[in-house]
C-alpha positions as CSV (number, residue, x, y, z in Angstrom):
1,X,135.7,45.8,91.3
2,X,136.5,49.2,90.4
3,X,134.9,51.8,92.9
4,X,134.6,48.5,95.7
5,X,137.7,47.4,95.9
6,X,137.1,45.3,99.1
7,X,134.0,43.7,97.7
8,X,134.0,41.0,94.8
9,X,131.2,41.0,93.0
10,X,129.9,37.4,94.2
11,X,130.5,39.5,97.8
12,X,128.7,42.7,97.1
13,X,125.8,41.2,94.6
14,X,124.7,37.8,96.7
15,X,122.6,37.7,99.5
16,X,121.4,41.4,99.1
17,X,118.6,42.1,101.6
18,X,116.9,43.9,98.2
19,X,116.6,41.0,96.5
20,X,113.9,38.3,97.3
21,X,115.5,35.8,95.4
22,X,118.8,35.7,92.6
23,X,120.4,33.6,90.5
24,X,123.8,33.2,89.0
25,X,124.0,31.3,85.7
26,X,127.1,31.5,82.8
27,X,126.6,30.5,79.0
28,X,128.9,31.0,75.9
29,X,127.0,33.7,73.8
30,X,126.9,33.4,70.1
31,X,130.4,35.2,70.1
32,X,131.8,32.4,72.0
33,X,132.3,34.3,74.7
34,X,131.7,32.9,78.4
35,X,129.3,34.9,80.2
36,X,128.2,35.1,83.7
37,X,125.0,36.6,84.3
38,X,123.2,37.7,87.5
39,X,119.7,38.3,88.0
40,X,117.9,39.8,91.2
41,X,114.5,39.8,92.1
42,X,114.2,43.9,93.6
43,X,111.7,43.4,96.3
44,X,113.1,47.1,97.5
45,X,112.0,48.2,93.5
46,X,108.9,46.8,93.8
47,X,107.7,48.6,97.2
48,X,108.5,52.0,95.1
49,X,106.3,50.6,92.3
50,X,103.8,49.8,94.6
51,X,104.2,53.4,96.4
52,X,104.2,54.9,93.1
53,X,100.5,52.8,92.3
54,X,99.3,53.7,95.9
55,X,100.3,57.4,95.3
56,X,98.5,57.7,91.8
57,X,95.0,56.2,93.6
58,X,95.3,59.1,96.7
59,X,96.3,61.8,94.3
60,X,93.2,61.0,92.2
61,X,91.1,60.5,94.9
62,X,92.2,63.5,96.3
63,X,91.0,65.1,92.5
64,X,87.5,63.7,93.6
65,X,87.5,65.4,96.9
66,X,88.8,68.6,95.4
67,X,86.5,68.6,92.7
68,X,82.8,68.1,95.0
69,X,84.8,70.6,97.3
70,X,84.9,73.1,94.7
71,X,81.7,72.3,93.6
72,X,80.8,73.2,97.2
73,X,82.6,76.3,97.0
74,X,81.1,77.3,94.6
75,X,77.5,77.4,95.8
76,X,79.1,78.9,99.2
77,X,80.4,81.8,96.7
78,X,77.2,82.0,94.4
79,X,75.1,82.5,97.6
80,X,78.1,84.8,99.0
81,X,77.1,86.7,96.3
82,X,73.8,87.2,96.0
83,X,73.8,88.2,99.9
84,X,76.3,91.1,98.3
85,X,73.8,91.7,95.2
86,X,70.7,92.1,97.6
87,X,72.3,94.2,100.1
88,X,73.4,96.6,97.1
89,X,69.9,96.8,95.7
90,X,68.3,97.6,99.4
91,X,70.5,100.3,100.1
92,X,70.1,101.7,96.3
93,X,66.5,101.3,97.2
94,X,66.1,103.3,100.4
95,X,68.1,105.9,98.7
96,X,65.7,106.1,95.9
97,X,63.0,106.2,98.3
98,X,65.0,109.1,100.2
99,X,65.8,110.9,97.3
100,X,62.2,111.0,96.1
101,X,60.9,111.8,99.6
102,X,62.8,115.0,99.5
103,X,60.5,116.5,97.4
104,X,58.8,118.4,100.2
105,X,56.9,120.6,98.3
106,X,59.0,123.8,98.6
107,X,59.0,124.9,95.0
108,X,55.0,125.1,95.1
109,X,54.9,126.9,98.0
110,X,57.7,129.3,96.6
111,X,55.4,129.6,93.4
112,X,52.6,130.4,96.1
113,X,54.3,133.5,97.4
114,X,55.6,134.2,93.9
115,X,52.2,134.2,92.9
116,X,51.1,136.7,95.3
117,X,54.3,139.4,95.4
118,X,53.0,139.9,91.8
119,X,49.6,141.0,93.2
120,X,51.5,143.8,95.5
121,X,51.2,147.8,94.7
122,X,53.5,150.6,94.8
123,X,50.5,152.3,97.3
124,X,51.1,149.3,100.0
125,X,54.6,150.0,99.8
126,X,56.3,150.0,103.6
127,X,53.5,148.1,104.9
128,X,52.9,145.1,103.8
129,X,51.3,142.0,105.4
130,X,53.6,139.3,104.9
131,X,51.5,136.7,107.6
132,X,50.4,134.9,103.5
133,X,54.0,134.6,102.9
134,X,55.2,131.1,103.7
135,X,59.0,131.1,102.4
136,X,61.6,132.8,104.7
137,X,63.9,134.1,102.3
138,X,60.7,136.1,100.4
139,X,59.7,137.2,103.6
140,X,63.3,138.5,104.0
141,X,62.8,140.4,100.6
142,X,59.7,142.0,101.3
143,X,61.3,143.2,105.0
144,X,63.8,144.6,103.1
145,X,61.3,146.1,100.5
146,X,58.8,147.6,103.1
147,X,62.3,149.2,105.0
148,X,63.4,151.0,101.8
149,X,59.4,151.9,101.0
150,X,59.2,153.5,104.7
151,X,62.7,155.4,103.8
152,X,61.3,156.7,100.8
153,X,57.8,158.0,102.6
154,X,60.7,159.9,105.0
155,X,62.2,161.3,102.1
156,X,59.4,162.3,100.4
157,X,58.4,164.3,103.6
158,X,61.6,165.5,103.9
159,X,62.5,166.1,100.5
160,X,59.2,166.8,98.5
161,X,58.7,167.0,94.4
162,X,58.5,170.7,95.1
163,X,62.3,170.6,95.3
164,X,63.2,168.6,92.5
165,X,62.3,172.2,90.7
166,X,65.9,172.9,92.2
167,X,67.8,170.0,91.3
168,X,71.1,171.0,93.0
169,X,69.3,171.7,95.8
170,X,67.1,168.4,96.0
171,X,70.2,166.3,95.5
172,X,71.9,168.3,98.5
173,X,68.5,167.2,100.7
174,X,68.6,163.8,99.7
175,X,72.6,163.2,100.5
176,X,72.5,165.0,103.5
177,X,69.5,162.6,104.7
178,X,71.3,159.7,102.9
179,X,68.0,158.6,101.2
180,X,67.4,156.9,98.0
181,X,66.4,157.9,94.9
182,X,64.4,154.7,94.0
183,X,60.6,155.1,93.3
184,X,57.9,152.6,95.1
185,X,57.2,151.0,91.7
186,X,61.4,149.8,91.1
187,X,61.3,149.1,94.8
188,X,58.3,146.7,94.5
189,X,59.9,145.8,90.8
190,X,63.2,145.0,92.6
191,X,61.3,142.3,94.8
192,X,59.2,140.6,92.7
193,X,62.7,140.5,90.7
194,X,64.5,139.2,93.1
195,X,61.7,136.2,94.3
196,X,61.4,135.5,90.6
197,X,65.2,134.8,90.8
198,X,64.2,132.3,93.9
199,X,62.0,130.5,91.4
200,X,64.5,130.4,88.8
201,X,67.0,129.1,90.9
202,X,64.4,126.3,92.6
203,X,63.4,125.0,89.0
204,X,67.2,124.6,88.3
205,X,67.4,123.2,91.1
206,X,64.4,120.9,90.9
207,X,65.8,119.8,87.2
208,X,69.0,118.6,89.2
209,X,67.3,116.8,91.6
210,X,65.2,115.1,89.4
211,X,68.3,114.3,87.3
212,X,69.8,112.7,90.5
213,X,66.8,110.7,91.1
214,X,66.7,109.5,87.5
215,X,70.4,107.8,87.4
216,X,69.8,106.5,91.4
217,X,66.7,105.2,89.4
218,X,69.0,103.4,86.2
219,X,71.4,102.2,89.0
220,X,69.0,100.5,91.2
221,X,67.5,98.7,88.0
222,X,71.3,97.7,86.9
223,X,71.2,96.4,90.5
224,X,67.7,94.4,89.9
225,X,69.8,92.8,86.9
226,X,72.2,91.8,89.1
227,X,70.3,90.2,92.0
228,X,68.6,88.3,88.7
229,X,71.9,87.1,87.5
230,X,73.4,86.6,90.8
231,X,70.3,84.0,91.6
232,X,70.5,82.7,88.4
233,X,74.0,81.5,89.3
234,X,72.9,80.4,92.8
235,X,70.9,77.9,90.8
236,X,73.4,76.8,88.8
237,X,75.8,76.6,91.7
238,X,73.2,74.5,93.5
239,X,72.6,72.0,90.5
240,X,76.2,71.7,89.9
241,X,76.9,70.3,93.3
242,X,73.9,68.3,93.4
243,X,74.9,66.6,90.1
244,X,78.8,66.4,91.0
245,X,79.1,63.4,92.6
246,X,77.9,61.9,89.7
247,X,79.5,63.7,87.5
248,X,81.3,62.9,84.4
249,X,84.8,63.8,86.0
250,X,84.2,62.1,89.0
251,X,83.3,59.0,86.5
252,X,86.6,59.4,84.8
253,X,88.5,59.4,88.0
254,X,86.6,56.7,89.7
255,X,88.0,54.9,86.3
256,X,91.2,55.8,86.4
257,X,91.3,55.0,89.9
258,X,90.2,50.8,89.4
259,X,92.3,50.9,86.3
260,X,95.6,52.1,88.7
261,X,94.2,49.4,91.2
262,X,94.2,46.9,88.5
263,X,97.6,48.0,87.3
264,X,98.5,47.3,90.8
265,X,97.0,43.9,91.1
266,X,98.6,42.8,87.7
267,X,102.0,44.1,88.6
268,X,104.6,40.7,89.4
269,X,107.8,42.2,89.4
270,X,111.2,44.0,89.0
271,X,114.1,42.2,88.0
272,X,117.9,43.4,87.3
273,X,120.3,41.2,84.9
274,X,123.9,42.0,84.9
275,X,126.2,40.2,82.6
276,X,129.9,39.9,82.4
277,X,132.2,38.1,79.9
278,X,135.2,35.9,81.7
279,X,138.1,36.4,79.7
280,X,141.5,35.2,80.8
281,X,139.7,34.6,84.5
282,X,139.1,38.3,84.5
283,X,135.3,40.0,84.6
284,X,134.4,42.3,81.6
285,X,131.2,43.9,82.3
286,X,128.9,43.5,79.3
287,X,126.3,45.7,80.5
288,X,122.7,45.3,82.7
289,X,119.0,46.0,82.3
290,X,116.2,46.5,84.2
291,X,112.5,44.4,83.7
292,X,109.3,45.5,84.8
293,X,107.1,42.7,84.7
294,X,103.2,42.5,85.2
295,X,100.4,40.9,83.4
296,X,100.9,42.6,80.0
297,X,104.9,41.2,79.7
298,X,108.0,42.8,80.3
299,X,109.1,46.6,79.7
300,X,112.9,46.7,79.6
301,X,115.2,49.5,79.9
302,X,118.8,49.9,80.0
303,X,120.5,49.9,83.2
304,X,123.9,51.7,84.8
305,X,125.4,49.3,87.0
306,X,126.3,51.5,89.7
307,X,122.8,52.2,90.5
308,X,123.3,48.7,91.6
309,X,126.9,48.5,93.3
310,X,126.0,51.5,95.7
311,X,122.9,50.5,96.7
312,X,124.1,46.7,97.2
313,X,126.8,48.1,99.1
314,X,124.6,49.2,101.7
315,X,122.7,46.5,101.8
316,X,119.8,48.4,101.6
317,X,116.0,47.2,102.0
318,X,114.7,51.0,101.7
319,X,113.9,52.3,98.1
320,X,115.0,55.2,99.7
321,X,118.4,55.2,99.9
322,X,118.2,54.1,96.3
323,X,119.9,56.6,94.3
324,X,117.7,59.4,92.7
325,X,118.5,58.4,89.0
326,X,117.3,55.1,90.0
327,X,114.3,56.1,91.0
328,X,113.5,58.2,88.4
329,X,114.1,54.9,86.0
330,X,111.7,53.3,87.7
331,X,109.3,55.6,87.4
332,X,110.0,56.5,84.1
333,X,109.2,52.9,83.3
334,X,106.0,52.8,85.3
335,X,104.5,55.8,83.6
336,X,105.2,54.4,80.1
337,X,103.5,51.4,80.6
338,X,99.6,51.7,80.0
339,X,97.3,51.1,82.6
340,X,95.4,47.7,82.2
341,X,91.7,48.5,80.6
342,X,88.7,47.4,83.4
């Protein structure tokens, strides 16, 4: 043999621990031709048959497993969720709440002293009671009013109308004093100018606020919608898993599962026939094949011979020291046959 040199093929074929039974046999084909033909019964085949059966069941079964663990997951996520959505809409909340809380108020009470600066005149000038005045900064203003009102008494002392007949001389009086030349009409003017600036500024400010409040409002409601949706899916989550172990995919798997089981139960065998033609008391090798046999019949494929010769060589009862290509035709073969219906 070409590749074995020290084995014939009587030597390296017979008595292979693979085989669990073989048979020699010759006949003259219808070329007249004598022909010696070996067939083996692959025991080692059929343990990687059955593997490849027993690995098909676990992989679907783990399919079932994977698909009520997801199931599971998926209520874990839902409620994961929701926890998320809720906290959101609380802490949206309690800043609505703070945001609306703020309004303390300060714009009336600014309006309540704007209200009354209007009511002051030029005579009270410099000595205004400012115990009715509520907002700091207007009380700030009217200090600052009253100080230039009190200047303005000095400089009318100092400085009277009488010399205004003299203007150069009145402007000397009033730069040597350094006082001012406002009247207490502009001074009280200046004031209530300056509050009314205060209540300008507030409404702004109000209109700002209230602006702020409004979108914390629209957010907190798109946060409602999402708590809503969130338990929506919760629900869905929860019916999903309650309903997947019955399940149309776990049905189909459970199926396909009894029909691989049957397929196993129905499976008989794997046989290899080699044939050779004597001629002149030499061996021509015709070619071999491959049978997968269960309950439906035989599934045949073509077969390389030294698939054979190496693994008989090592007298082998492990599929896996079978070489690769061998097992792929195996398992080419066992996924091309249908599985048996139940």
């Amino acid at each position: 043999m070409k590749g074995w040199p020290e084995f014939t093929i009587g030597q390296l074929l017979d008595k292979r621990k693979a085989c669990s039974s073989n048979e020699w046999e010759s006949f003259t084909d219808t070329h007249g031709r004598k022909i010696v033909q070996y067939t083996c019964t692959n025991q080692v085949a059929m343990q990687f048959v059955h593997a490849l059966y027993n690995h098909a069941i676990d992989d679907k079964r783990h399919m079932q497993q994977s698909f009520l663990k997801r199931a599971e997951q998926d209520l874990n996520n839902a409620q994961e969720s929701l926890q998320r959505a809720q906290a959101d809409y609380e802490k949206q909340g309690a800043l609505v709440a703070q945001m609306g809380n703020n309004d303390s108020g300060d714009k009336e009470i600014l309006l309540g002293d704007f209200a009354l600066i209007q009511n002051l005149r030029q005579e009270s000038c410099g000595k205004t009671d400012k115990r009715n005045f509520r907002v700091p900064r207007v009380i700030e203003i009217l200090e600052k009013m009253d100080t230039v009102c009190q200047q303005i008494h000095r400089r009318m002392e100092a400085c009277p109308d009488t010399l205004k007949k003299n203007k150069v001389e009145w402007e000397v009086c009033i730069l040597s004093n350094r006082f001012t030349k406002a009247t207490p009409a502009s001074v009280v003017g200046n004031a209530i100018s300056e509050v009314k600036q205060l209540v300008d500024q507030a409404e702004k400010a109000e209109g700002r606020s209230n602006q702020r409040l409004d979108d914390a409002r629209f957010s907190l409601g798109k946060r409602e919608e999402w708590v809503k949706r969130a338990e929506g899916a919760l629900e869905e989550a929860r019916s999903a898993l309650e309903a997947a172990p019955s399940s149309n995919a776990i049905k189909e798997l459970e199926v396909s599962i009894e029909r691989h089981k049957k397929g196993l139960e129905d499976f008989k065998e794997i046989r290899e026939t080699m044939q050779w033609a004597i001629q002149d008391g030499q061996a021509v090798y015709v070619g071999a094949k491959i049978d997968l046999i269960d309950a439906s019949g035989n599934f045949e494929m073509p077969l390389e011979a030294e698939y054979v010769f190496s693994h008989a060589a090592k007298d082998s009862d492990s599929f896996e020291e079978m070489r690769p290509a061998y097992l792929t035709l195996i398992r080419r073969m066992w996924e091309q046959r249908p599985l048996p219906k139940l």
